[in-house]
C-alpha positions in Angstrom: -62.7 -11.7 0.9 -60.3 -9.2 0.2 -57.7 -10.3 -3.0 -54.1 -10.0 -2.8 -53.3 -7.1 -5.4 -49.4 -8.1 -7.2 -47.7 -5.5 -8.3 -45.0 -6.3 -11.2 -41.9 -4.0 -11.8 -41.8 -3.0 -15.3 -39.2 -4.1 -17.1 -37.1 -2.4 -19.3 -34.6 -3.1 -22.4 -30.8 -2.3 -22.0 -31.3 0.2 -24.9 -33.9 1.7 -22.6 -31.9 2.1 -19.8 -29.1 3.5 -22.2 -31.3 6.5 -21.9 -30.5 7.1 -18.4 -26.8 6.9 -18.9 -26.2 10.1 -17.9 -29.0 9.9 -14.7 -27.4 7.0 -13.3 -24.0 8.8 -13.2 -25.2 11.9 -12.0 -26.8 9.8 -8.9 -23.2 8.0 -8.6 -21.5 11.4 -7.9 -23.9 12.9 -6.0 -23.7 9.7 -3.5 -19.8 9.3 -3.5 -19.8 13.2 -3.4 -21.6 12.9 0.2 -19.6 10.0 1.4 -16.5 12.2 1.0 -18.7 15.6 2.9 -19.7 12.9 5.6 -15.7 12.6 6.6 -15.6 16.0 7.5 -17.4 15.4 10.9 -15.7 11.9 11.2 -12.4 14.1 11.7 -11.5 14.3 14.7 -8.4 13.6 17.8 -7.2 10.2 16.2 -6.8 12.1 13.1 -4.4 15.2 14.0 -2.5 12.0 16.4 -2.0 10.3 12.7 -0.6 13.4 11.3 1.9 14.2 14.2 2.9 10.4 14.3 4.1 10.4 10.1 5.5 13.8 10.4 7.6 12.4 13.2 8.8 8.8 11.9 12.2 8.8 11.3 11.8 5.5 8.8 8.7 5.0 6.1 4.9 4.8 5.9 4.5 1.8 4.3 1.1 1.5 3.0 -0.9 -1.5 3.1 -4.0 -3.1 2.3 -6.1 -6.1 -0.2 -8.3 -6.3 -3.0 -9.5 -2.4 -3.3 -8.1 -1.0 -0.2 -4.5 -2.2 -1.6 -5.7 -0.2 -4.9 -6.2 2.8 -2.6 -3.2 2.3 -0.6 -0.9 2.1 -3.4 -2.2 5.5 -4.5 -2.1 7.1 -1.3 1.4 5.8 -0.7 2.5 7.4 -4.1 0.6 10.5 -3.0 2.4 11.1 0.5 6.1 10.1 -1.6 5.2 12.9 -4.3 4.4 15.3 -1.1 7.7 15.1 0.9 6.3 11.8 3.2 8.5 8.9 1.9 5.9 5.7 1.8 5.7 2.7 0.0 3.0 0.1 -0.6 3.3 -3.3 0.0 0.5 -6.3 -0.1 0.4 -8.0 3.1 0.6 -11.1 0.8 3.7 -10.1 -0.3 5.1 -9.9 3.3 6.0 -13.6 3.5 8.0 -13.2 0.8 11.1 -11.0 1.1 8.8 -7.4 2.0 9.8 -7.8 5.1 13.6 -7.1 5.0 13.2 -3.5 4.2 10.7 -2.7 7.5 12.5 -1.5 10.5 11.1 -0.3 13.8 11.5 3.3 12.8 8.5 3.0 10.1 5.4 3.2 10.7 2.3 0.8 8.6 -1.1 2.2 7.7 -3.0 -0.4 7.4 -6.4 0.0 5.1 -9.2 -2.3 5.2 -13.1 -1.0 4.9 -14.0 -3.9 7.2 -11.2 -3.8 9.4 -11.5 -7.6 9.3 -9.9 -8.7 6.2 -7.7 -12.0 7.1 -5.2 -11.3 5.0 -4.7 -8.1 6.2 -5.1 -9.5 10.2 -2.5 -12.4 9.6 0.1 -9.8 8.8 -0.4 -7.5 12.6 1.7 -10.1 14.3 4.6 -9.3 12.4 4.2 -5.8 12.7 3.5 -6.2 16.9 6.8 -8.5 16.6 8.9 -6.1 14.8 7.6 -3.2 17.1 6.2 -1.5 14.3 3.5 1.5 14.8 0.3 0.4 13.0 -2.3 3.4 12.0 -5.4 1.4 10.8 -8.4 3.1 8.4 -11.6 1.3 8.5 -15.0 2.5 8.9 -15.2 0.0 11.7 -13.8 1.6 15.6 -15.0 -1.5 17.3 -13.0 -3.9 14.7 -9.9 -6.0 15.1 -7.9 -3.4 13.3 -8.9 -0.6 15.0 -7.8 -3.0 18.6 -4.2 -3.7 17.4 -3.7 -0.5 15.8 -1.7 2.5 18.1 -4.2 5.0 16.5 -7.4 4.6 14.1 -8.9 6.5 12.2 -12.4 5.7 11.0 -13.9 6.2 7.5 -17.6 5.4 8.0 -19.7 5.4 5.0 -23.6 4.8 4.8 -24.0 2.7 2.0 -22.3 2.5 -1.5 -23.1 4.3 -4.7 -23.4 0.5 -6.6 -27.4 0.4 -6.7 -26.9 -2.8 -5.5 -24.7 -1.8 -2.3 -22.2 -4.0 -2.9 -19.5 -3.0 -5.0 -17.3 -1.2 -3.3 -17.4 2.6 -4.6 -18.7 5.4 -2.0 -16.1 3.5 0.8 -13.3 3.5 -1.8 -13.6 6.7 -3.0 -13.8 8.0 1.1 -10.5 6.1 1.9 -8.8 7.2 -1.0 -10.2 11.0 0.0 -8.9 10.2 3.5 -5.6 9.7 2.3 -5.3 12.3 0.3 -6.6 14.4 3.9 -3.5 12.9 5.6 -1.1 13.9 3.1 -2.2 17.7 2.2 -2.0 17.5 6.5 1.4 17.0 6.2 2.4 18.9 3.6 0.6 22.0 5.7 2.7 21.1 8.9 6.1 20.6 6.4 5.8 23.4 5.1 5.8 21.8 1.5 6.9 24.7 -1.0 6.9 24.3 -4.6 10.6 24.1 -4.9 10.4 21.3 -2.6 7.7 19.8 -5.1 10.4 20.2 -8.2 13.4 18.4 -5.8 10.9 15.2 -5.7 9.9 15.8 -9.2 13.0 16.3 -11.0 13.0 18.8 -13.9 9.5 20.0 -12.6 7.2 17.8 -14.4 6.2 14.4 -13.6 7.2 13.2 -17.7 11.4 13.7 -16.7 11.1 10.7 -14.6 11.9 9.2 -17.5 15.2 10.5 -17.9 16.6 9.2 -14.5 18.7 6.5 -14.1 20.5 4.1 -12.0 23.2 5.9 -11.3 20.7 8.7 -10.3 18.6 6.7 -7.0 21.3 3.8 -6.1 21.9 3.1 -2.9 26.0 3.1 -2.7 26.6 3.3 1.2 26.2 0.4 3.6 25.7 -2.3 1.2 24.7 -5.4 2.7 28.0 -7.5 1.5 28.5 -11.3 2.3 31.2 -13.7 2.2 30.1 -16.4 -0.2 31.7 -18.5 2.0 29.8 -17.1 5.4 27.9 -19.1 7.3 24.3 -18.9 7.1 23.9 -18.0 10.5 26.3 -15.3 10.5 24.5 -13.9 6.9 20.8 -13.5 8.6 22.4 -11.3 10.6 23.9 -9.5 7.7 21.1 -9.3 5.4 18.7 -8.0 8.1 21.3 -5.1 9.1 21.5 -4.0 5.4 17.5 -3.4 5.4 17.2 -4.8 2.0 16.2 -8.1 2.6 19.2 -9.2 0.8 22.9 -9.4 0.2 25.5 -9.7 -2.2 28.7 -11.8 -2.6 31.8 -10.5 -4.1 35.2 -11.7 -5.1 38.2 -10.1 -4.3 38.4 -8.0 -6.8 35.2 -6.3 -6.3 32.9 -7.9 -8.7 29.6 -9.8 -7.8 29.2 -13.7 -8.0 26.0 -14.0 -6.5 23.2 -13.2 -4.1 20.8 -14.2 -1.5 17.6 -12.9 -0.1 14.7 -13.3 2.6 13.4 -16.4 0.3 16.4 -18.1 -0.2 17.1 -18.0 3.7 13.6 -19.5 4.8 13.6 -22.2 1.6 17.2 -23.2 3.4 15.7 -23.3 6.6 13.0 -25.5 5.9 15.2 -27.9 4.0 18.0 -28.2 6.0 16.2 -27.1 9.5 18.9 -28.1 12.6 21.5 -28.5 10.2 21.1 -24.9 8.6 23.8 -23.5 10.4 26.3 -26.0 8.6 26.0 -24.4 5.0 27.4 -21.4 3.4 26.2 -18.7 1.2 27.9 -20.2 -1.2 25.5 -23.4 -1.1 22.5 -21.0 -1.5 23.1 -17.8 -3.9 22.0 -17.0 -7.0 24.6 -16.9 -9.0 22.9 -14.9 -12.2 21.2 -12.4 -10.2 20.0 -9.5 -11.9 22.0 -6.6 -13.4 21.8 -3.5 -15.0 24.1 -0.6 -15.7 24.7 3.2 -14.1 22.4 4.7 -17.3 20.0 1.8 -17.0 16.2 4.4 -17.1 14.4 3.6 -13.7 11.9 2.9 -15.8 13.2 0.1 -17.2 14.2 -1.3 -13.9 10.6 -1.1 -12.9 9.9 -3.2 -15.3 12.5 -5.8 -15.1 11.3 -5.9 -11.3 8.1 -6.5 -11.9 8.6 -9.0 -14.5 10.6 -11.5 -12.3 9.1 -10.4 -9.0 12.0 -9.0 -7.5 12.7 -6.4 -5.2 16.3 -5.0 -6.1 18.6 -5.2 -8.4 22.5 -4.6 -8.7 24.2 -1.8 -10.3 27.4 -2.5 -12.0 30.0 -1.9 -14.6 30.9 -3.5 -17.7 33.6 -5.5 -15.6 30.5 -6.7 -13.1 31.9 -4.8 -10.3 29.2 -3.1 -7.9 28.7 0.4 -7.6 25.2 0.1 -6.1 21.8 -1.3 -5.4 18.6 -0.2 -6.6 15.4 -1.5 -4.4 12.1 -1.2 -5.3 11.5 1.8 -2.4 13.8 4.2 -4.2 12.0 3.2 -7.7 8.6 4.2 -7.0 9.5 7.0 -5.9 9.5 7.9 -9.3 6.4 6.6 -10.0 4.3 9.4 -8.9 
């Protein structure tokens, strides 16, 4: 009778392994290296369509995604902004909460997701289908529901990952985030992007003078969505959509602010007051502190105040509290490049 032979992996200590730092790295590369070489023949019609769609859109690309993809997003939407392609990211998470005032038909969303199933990601395509908005989905996946509600796809296939496991996602990351960076040198080759035009969107010429802009520098000062505190609700959905900043602003008569609504405030009415919504006025609803900064306020700063109370804009006023502008959270990334 013939025995069964075991065999038994030899194990190893972590200080042994510590050894093959440098082997284990060099595999890593090599791998996400070819994931990136293996887009090349992926390119093909859908692509070029992608290209011609952004450089046509007369709004933004907003860039979306979860978990990694969003990572990826976010840095390809910074990379198209620095390149003469406004875009901005936004989690799909975030949608339900005030993102969606600053969409209009004339954007278009690229939607990332290696899957092309990720619910998160799927719950927010509605919307977009609603709101008429273009999707261009990325996934490695043709045949996914992504790819099926998107206007154009463009797939990012890769083999297996570089994690010797094949499960953290690095070789798929590293190919979407390659993919965008494909779409926007495309488009900076059909813009004709010069290096002047570079310096306008970098002001001073160097990324560090970002610093140095303010307020006053990237307000908004035209068509500011203003509301009647004592407007009917009704009659302010209306005016807070037009104004594209998912907000608006109350003023007295002499020109200074006391208070504001948004998106949130608007469905947290809705749902408490439901039929009887259309009785109540701004008034009943604003924030009456809202936040403020000043004309030489460093966008910098303003970043940071935004992301410290989750909020999307803030005013721009004088000493006096009389507005001169809005800053939203689009124009301040653009700065973040």
């Amino acid at each position: 009778m013939n025995k069964e032979i075991k065999t038994e992996k030899v194990k190893t200590t972590p200080e042994e392994r510590l050894h093959h730092a440098r082997e284990y790295a060099a595999r890593c590369l090599r791998e996400e290296a070819q994931a990136v070489l293996d887009l090349i023949p992926q390119l093909d019609e859908n692509f070029e369509k992608a290209v011609d769609m952004m450089y046509r859109c007369r709004g933004k690309i907003i860039v979306t995604g979860v978990g990694k993809s969003g990572n990826v997003g976010a840095k390809i939407a910074a990379t198209l902004s620095s390149t003469g392609t406004p875009a901005f990211f936004i989690n799909p998470l975030d949608a339900y909460h005030g993102d969606l005032g600053v969409m209009t038909p004339d954007d278009i969303v690229l939607a990332i997701s290696n899957s092309g199933q990720t619910d998160e990601l799927l719950r927010f395509v509605p919307i977009l289908l609603h709101m008429h908005v273009p999707i261009i989905g990325m996934s490695r996946n043709p045949e996914s529901l992504l790819a099926k509600y998107s206007e154009i796809h463009i797939k990012v296939f890769v083999d297996h990952e570089a994690c010797p496991l094949n499960l953290a996602p690095t070789s798929s990351t590293t190919a979407a985030l390659a993919m965008g960076d494909a779409l926007a040198i495309a488009l900076m080759q059909v813009r004709d992007f010069r290096p002047r035009d570079f310096a306008q969107f970098h002001p001073g010429g160097e990324l560090g003078k970002r610093l140095l802009t303010k307020a006053e520098d990237v307000m908004r000062t035209e068509d500011l969505p203003i509301i009647p505190e004592d407007m009917n609700l009704g009659k302010a959905i209306i005016n807070v959509s037009k104004g594209l900043l998912g907000m608006g602003v109350s003023l007295d008569s002499d020109n200074r602010v006391v208070g504001l609504i948004t998106d949130g405030d608007i469905r947290r009415a809705m749902e408490k007051w439901q039929a009887r919504f259309f009785d109540h006025t701004v008034s009943e609803i604003m924030t009456r502190t809202p936040k403020i900064v000043s004309p030489s306020t460093k966008v910098t700063e303003i970043q940071r105040v935004m992301h410290q109370y989750k909020i999307h804009s803030v005013l721009v006023c004088d000493k006096e509290k009389h507005l001169l502008g809005i800053v939203d959270s689009y124009a301040a990334s653009l700065l973040n490049q």
